[in-house]
C-alpha positions in Angstrom: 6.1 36.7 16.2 6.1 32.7 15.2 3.7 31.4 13.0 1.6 28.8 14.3 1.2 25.4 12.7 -2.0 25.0 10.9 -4.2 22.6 11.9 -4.8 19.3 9.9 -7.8 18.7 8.8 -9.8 15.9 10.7 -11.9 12.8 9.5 -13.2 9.8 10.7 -13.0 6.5 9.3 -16.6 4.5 8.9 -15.2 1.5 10.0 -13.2 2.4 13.4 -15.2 5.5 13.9 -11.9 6.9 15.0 -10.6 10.2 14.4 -7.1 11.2 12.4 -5.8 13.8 9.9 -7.1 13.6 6.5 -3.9 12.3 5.1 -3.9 9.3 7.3 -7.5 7.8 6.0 -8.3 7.0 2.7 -11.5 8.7 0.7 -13.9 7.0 -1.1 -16.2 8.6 -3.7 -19.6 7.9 -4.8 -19.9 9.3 -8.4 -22.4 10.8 -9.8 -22.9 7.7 -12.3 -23.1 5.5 -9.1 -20.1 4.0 -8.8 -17.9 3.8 -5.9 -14.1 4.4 -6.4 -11.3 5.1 -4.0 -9.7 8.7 -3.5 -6.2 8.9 -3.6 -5.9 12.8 -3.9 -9.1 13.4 -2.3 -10.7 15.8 -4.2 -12.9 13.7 -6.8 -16.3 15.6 -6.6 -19.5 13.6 -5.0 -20.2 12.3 -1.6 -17.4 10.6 0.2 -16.3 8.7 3.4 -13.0 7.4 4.8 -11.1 4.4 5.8 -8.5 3.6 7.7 -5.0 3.1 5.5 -5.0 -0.2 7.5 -6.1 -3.4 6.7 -7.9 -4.2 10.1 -10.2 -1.6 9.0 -10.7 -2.2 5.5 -11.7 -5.9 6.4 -13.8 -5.0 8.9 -15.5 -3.2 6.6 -16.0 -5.7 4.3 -18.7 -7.7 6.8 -20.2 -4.6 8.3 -21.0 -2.6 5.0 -20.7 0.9 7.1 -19.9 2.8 3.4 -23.2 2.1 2.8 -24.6 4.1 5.8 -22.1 6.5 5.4 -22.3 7.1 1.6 -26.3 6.6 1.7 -26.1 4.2 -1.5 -25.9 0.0 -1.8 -23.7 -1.3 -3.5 -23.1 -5.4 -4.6 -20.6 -7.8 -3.7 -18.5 -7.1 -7.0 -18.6 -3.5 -6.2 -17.1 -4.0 -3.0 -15.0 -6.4 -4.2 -13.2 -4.3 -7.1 -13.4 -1.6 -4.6 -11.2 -3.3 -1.4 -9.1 -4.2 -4.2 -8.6 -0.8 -5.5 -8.1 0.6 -1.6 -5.6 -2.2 -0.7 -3.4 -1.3 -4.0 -3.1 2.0 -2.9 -1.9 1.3 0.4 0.1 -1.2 -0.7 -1.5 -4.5 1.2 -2.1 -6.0 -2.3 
């Protein structure tokens, strides 16, 4: 018998609202002391939502605020602003 390939796990980015494996999106946390910080590893504890690794995505999400909806917190213009910065170091766009 083969094995079979596992499956990769699934997630879909706030901005697109398109599906891909985990390790294609980026995770942002919410943490407990309500701040919002990206997720390279993905496995900070408290709530979370993904991005695209693309910066199409990560702009567009800059005028819609959908990690707001999808992270159920508010969040300033700073915030957001340290944040994109954060995201776009990662994937190296910065």
């Amino acid at each position: 018998m083969t094995a079979t390939p596992r499956k990769q796990p699934q997630r879909m980015c706030v901005s697109c609202r398109t599906r891909r494996d985990k390790k294609d999106l980026i995770r942002v946390t919410l943490k407990e002391d309500g701040t919002l910080t990206a997720d390279p590893t993905g496995k900070l504890p408290g709530r979370g939502a993904y991005l695209c690794k693309d910066e199409k995505c990560i702009r567009t999400e800059i005028k819609a605020h959908r990690l707001s909806k999808g992270l159920k917190v508010s969040y300033d213009e700073e915030d957001l602003g340290r944040l994109v910065g954060e995201i776009l170091q990662l994937c190296g766009m910065n």
